[in-house]
Wavefront OBJ file of the C-alpha trace (Angstrom):
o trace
v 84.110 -117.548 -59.062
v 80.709 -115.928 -59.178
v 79.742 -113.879 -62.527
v 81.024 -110.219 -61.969
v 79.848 -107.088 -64.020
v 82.637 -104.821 -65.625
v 83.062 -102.278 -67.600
v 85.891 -100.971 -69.659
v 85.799 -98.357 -72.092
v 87.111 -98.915 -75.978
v 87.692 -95.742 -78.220
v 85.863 -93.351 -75.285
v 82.727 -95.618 -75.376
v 81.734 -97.651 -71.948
v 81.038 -101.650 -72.386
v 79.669 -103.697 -70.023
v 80.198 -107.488 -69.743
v 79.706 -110.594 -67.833
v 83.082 -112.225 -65.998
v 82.991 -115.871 -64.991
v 85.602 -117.900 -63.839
v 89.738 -117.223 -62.340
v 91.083 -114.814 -64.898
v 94.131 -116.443 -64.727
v 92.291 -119.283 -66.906
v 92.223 -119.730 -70.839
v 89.540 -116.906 -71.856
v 86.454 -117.642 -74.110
v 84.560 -114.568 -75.577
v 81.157 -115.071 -76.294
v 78.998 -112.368 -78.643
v 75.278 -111.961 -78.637
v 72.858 -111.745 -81.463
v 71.843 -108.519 -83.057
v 69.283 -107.294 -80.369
v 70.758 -109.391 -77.567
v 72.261 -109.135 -74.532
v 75.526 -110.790 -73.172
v 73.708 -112.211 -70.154
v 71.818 -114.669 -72.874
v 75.065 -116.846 -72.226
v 74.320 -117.347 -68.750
v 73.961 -121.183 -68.742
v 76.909 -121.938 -70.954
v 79.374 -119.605 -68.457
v 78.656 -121.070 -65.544
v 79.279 -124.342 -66.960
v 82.588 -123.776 -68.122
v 83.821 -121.135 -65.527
v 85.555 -123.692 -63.407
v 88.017 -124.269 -66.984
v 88.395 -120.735 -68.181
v 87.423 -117.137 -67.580
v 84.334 -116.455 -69.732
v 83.776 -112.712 -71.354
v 80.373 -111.728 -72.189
v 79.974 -108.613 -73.330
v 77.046 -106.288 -74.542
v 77.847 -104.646 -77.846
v 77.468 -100.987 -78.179
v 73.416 -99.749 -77.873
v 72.824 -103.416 -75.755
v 72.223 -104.122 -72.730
v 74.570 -101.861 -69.926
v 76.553 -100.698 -72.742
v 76.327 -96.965 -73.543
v 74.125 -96.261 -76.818
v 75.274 -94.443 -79.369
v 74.865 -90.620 -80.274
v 76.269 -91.299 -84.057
v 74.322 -94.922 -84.809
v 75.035 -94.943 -88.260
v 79.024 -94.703 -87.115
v 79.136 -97.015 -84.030
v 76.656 -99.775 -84.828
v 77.922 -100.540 -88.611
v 80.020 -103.987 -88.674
v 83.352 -102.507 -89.011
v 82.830 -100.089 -85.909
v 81.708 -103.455 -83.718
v 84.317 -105.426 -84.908
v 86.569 -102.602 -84.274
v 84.876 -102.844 -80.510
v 85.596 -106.340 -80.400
v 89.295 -105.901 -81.258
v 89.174 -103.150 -78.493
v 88.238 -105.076 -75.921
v 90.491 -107.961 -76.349
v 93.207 -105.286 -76.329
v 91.630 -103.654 -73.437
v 91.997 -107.292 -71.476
v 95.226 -108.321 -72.686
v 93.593 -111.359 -74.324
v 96.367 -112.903 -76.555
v 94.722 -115.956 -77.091
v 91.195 -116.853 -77.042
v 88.424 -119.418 -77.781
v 85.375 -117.593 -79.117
v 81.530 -118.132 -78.832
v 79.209 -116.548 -81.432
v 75.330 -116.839 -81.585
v 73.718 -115.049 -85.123
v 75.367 -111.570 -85.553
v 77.885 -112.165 -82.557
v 78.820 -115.178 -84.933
v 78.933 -112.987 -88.070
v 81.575 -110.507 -86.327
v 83.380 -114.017 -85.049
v 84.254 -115.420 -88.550
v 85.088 -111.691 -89.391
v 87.927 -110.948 -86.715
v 89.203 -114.287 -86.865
v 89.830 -113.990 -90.642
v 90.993 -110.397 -90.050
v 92.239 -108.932 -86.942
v 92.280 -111.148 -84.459
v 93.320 -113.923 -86.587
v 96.702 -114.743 -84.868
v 94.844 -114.612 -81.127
v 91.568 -117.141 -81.647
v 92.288 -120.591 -81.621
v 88.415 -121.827 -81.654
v 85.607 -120.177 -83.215
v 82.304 -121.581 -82.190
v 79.745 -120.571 -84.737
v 75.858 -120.815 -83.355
v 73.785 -120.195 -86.563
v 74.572 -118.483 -88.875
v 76.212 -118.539 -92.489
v 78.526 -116.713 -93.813
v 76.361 -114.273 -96.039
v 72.916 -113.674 -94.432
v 71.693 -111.188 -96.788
v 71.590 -114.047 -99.751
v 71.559 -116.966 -97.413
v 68.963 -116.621 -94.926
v 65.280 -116.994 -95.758
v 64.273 -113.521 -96.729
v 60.953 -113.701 -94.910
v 63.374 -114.079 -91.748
v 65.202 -111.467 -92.513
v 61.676 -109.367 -93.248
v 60.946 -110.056 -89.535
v 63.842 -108.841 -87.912
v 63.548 -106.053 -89.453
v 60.142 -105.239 -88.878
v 60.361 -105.760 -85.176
v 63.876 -104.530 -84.103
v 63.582 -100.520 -85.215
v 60.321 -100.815 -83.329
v 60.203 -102.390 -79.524
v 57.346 -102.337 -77.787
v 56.993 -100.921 -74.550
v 55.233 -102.336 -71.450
v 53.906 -101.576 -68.369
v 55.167 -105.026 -66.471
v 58.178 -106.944 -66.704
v 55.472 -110.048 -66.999
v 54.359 -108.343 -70.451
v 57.939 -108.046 -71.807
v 58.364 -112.044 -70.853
v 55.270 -112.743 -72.614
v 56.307 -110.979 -75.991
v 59.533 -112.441 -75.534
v 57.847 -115.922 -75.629
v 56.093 -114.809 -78.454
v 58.463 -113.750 -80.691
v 61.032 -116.777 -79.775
v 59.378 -119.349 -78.661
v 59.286 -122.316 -81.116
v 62.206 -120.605 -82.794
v 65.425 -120.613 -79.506
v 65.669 -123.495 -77.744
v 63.018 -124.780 -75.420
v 62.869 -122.844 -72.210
v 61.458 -123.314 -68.739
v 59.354 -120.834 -66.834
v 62.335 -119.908 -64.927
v 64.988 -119.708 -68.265
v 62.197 -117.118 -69.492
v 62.569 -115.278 -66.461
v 65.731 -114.928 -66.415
v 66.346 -114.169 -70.488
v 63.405 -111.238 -69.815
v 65.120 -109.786 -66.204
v 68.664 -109.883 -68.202
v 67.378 -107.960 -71.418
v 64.746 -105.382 -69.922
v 64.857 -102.003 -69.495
v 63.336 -98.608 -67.861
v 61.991 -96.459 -70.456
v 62.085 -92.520 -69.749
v 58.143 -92.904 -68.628
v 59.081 -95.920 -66.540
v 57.939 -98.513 -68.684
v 59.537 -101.664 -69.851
v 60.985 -102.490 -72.993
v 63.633 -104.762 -74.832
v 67.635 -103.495 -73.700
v 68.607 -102.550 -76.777
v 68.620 -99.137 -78.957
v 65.774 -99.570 -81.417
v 68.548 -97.138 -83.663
v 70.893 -100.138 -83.402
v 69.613 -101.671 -87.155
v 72.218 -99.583 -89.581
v 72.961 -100.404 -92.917
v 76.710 -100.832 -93.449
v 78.247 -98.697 -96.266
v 79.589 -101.432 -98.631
v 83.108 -101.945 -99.283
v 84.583 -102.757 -102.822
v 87.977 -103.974 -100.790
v 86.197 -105.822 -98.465
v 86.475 -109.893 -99.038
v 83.384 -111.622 -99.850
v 81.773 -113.522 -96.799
v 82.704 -116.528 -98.231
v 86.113 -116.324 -98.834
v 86.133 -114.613 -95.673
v 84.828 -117.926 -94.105
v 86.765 -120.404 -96.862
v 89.882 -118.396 -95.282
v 89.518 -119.385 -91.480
v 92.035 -121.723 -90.029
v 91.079 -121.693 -86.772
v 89.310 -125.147 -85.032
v 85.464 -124.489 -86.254
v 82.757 -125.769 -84.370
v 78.800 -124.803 -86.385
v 75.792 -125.377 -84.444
v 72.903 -125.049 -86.467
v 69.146 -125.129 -85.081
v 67.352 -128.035 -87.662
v 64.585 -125.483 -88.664
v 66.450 -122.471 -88.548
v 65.339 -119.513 -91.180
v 68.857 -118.050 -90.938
v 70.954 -120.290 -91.326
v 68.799 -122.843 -94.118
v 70.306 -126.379 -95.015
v 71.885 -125.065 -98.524
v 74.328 -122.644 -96.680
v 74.730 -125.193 -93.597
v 76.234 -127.888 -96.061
v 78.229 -125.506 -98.258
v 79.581 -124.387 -94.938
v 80.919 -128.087 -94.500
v 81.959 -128.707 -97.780
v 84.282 -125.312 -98.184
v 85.572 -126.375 -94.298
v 85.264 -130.383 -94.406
v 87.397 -130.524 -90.611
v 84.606 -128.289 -89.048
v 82.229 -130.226 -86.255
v 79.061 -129.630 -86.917
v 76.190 -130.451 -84.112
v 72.274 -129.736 -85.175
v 69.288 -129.296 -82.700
v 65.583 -129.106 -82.764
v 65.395 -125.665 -82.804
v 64.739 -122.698 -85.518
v 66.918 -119.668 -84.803
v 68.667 -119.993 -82.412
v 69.736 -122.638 -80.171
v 70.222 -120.813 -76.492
v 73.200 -123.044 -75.903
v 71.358 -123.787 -72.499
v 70.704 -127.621 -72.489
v 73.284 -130.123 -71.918
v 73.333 -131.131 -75.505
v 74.532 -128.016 -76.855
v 76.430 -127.065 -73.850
v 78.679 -130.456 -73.943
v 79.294 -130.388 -77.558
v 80.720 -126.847 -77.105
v 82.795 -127.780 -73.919
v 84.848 -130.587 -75.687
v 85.335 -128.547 -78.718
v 86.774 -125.758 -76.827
v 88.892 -128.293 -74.571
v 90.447 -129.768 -78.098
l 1 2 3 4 5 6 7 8 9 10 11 12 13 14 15 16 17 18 19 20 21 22 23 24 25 26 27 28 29 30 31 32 33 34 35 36 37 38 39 40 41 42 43 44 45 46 47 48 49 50 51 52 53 54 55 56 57 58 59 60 61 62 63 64 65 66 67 68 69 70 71 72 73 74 75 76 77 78 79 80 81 82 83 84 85 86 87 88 89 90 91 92 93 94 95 96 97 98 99 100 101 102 103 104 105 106 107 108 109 110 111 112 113 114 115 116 117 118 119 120 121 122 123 124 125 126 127 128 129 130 131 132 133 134 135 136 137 138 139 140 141 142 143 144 145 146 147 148 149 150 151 152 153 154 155 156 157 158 159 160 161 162 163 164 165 166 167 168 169 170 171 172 173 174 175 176 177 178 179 180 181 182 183 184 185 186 187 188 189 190 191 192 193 194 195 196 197 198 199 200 201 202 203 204 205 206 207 208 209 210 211 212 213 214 215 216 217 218 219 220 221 222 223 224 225 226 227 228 229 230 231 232 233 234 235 236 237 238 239 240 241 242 243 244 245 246 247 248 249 250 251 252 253 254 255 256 257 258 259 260 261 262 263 264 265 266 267 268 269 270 271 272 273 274 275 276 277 278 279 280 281 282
């Protein structure tokens, strides 16, 4: 079946994601990065929508899903896992196989361990580790958050697609000419003077209020029982080589497949895609 747009609403607040496949098929969700859309997982969907139906949704302030008047509220981690659980509830998914690239990751090892840890049976982790703020490179970290609170905007959808190369290129995957086009027609849009700009809320970078209950990250991740899958780009920032092989040594039956790629791979080539497709069909 052809990708469909939907929407649903969870807790009064309108989501928009990407269907692929026969519902009546095994459902995988798959979560964006932090400034991401859902339509990044384009290529993977429509190679596994003839085996299951394939969710990808934009979090709250991305892509068609509203934005936030209360940022601080809706964009903190609990309130998007909170989303996440809401939407599974919303689509009656009892059981599901789950795709995570970066922060969409970082939510998947957190409702697997917690609230949706009796519905997903594979949790596909696409680089990242279990505690960024220690374990990622903090120069990484620096850029993200230099550029996210402050998107550009453009007069031509040609200028977005070249910043997007820019900032990305040499870190995702390697892309075509037409992959770019597509990544920068699925994550633009119309500013109030009619320019062009990244689809995301530049508000959308909240600190989360800490909590002394809370698990650490991980035991959080030391804690998952689930089938684990980690794809790690080889020069990846985020997710360095320390963190990457403490990941395997605290979960020793976890696959593990590595590509030459900084953060992240775009799980758009046959060699990630394959890898992904016989974990999920374990």
């Amino acid at each position: 079946m052809p990708r469909s747009d939907q929407f649903t609403t969870v807790d009064d607040f309108e989501l928009h994601y990407s269907a692929w496949g026969d519902p009546a098929n095994p459902p995988v969700l798959c979560v964006h990065g932090l400034s991401r859309v859902g339509r990044d997982f384009d290529p993977l969907a429509a190679a596994l929508e003839d085996e299951y139906h394939v969710i990808c949704p934009d979090m709250p302030g991305r892509g068609l899903s509203q934005w936030a008047a209360d940022p601080a509220e809706r964009y903190a981690d609990a309130a998007m896992v909170d989303a996440l659980v809401g939407l599974c509830d919303r689509l009656e998914l009892d059981s599901l196989r789950y795709v995570g690239t970066s922060m969409g990751a970082g939510l998947g090892m957190a409702v697997a361990a917690g609230p949706l840890s009796d519905r997903i049976s594979h949790l596909v982790v696409n680089d990242m580790p279990p505690n960024p703020e220690t374990d990622a490179a903090p120069e990484a970290l620096g850029r993200i958050m230099e550029y996210v609170p402050d998107p550009p905007t453009f007069e031509r959808i040609t200028e977005l697609e070249a910043y997007y190369k820019d900032l990305y290129q040499g870190r995702f995957s390697p892309m075509s000419d037409e992959e770019w086009r597509r990544f920068t027609v699925t994550s633009a849009r119309r500013t109030g003077n009619g320019g062009i700009a990244p689809a995301y809320d530049p508000a959308i970078l909240v600190e989360s209020e800490s909590d002394d209950d809370a698990p650490a990250p991980w035991d959080v991740w030391e804690s998952l029982d689930q089938h684990l899958c980690i794809l790690r780009g080889k020069e990846s920032e985020i997710l360095p080589q320390d963190p990457f092989e403490r990941m395997q040594e605290t979960q020793p039956d976890a696959q593990t497949v590595e590509v030459d790629c900084g953060h992240a791979p775009s799980l758009n080539t046959d060699a990630q895609i394959e890898p992904i497709r016989e974990f999920l069909a374990e």
